[in-house]
C-alpha positions, 0 to 999 in steps of 0.5 A: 500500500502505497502512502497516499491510499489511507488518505484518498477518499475519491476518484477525483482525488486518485486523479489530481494525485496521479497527475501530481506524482508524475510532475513531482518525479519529473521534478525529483530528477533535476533537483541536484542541478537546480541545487548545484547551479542555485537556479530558480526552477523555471522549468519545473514551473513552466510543467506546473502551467502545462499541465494546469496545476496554477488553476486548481484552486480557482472556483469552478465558475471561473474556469478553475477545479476549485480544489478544497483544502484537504485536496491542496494539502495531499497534492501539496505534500506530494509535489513537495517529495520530488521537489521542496522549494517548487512546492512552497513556491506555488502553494502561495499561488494556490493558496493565495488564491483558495483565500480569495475565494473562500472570503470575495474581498474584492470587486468580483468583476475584477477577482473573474479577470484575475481567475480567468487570466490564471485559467487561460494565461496560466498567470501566477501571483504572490502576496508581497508583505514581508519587509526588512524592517516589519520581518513576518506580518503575522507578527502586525508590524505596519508596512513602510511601504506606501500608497499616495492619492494620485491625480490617476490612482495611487503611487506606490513606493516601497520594498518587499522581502521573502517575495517567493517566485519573484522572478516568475511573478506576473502580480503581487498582493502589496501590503502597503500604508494608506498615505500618512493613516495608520491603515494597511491595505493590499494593492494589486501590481502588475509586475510588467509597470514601469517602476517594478523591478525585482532585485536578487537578494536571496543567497540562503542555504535552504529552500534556494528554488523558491528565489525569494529575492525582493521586489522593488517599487520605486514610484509606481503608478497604480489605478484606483481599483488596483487598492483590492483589499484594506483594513476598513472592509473587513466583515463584522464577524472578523476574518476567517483564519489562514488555512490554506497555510497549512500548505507550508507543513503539507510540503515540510511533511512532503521533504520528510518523506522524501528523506523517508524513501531515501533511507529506506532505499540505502538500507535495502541496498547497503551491504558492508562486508562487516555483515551478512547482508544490508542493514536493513536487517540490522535492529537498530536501524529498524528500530529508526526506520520504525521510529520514522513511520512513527511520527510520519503516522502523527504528524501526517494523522493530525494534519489530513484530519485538520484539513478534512475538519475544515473542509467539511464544518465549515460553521467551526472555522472560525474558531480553529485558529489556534487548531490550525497553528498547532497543526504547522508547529507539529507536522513541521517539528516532526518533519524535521526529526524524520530528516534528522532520523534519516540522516541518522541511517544512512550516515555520513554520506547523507553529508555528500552534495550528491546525496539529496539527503543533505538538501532534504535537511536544509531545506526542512529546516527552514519551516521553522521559520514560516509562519505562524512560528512556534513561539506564536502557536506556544502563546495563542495556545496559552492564551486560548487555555487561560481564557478558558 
């Protein structure tokens, strides 16, 4: 039984993950290169255009599969096994997208032409709204970046860190501050205006693919129907919480397994000459490998079962914030201990830069800081439990 059965609860969802594998084991192939050359991955991102993976979470009636959060999450965790960085470079995309179709914050004239240039032009975007000087926005820090009145709309001028997929970018979502107002609003910015520019600023050892450079706006000229979003129109009832973000722990949970197949392949096929056979008969690598099925079965359980709950009571939601986080601080915690475990089995030369163990491990480790960080789960956590 392959990992996927337990989770698959139709044909439809058989389908999208078929459609998944292939593209993740195509991608798997050219991760050393990528890694070696610490190149953006266009080619892998222009496969995900082909094969209409960008549209999935676009609503039906706008053309796209309207996927739910559970099917995001099983897709997202797949793609992430043939390559990390790919993975959490689109999942913004995605999840990006399945958030404004959940809420409709926006004009929906304007919202069907963004999906439908998505469908058709396979076009992709990203929120903008990390800042040298704010660091995460879930920390509430406000944008320096800032819209001014203009006689046409709005000029904007700022600079946006952590913009993943920078280079491949068609728009970004702007955080920005409204004039000399303490309100923060979002700003659609077609990367093609004048002013736009990205600058190459993300030299990291983890998660290289995703090329999070910054993006740079130095006195654009925007319409006034390019302000999409702000602070004012929220609804009554407050703003759902960000679960489409548990795409980040789908694809962390997705790099473990990869270390998980690697393990288990070496151990099958090692055979020093110290022993009868391969070490996979040894007692204490099985006990890592059973250690390694272990918390996969946790983190993976906690994670499906989250996302399903979400998908299927809706009148929860609105409470399960603090749920959600706790599911990104467990899955991404236990992903990285996979890793850890693995590395463990195959030894030193899980240390080779031709081994992908290596880049499993670095890049596992940056879901440490993608949000919500563990110590803002710890405290909402308490919080939540005081209150109570």
């Amino acid at each position: 039984m392959n990992l996927y059965e337990p989770f698959i609860q139709n044909d439809r969802q058989r389908e999208l993950l078929d459609m998944t594998a292939k593209l993740a084991d195509t991608f798997a192939t050219r991760g050393e290169k990528f890694d070696r050359e610490d190149a953006f991955p266009f080619e892998n991102v222009e496969d995900l255009k082909a094969a209409g993976y960008v549209s999935l979470t676009v609503p039906e009636e706008y053309g796209g599969k309207e996927i739910s959060l559970y099917e995001l999450v099983m897709l997202q965790e797949r793609l992430a096994t043939g390559d990390a960085a790919t993975s959490l470079s689109i999942g913004w995309h995605l999840g990006g997208l399945m958030e404004l179709s959940e809420n409709r914050p926006w004009d929906e004239v304007l919202f069907k032409s963004l999906c439908e240039k998505v469908v058709t032009e396979r076009v992709l975007i990203n929120r903008a709204a990390t800042e040298p000087a704010t660091g995460s926005p879930t920390r509430g820090g406000l944008p320096e970046t800032r819209a001014v009145k203009s006689d046409r709309g709005w000029i904007i001028d700022g600079r946006k860190t952590f913009t993943s997929m920078a280079k491949a970018l068609d728009y970004s979502l702007v955080s920005a501050r409204i004039g000399d107002s303490d309100e923060k609003g979002f700003f659609l910015v077609d990367h093609s205006l004048d002013g736009v520019r990205i600058e190459e600023t993300w030299d990291t050892i983890a998660m290289q693919g995703t090329g999070s450079d910054d993006l740079v706006l130095d006195d654009v000229s925007l319409s006034t129907e390019a302000l999409v979003e702000r602070d004012r129109d929220k609804p009554e009832g407050g703003v759902l919480p960000k679960a489409w973000l548990l795409h980040i722990p789908a694809c962390y949970i997705g790099v473990a397994i990869a270390a998980r197949n690697e393990a288990i392949t070496f151990a099958k096929e090692y055979s020093p000459n110290s022993l009868p056979g391969p070490i996979k008969d040894v007692p204490e690598v099985q006990r890592k490998i059973g250690e390694i099925e272990l918390e996969l079965f946790k983190a993976r359980q906690i994670l499906y079962s989250v996302a399903d709950k979400w998908v299927k009571e809706p009148h929860k939601r609105s409470a399960m914030g603090e749920e959600l986080g706790a599911v990104k601080h467990i899955v991404t915690n236990s992903a990285f201990k996979v890793v850890d475990t693995a590395m463990r089995i195959v030894g030193a030369r899980s240390l080779f830069k031709s081994n992908p163990m290596q880049r499993h491990y670095r890049n596992v480790r940056a879901g440490l800081h993608n949000p919500p960080m563990d110590d803002m789960v710890i405290s909402q956590l308490a919080h939540r439990a005081l209150e109570q």
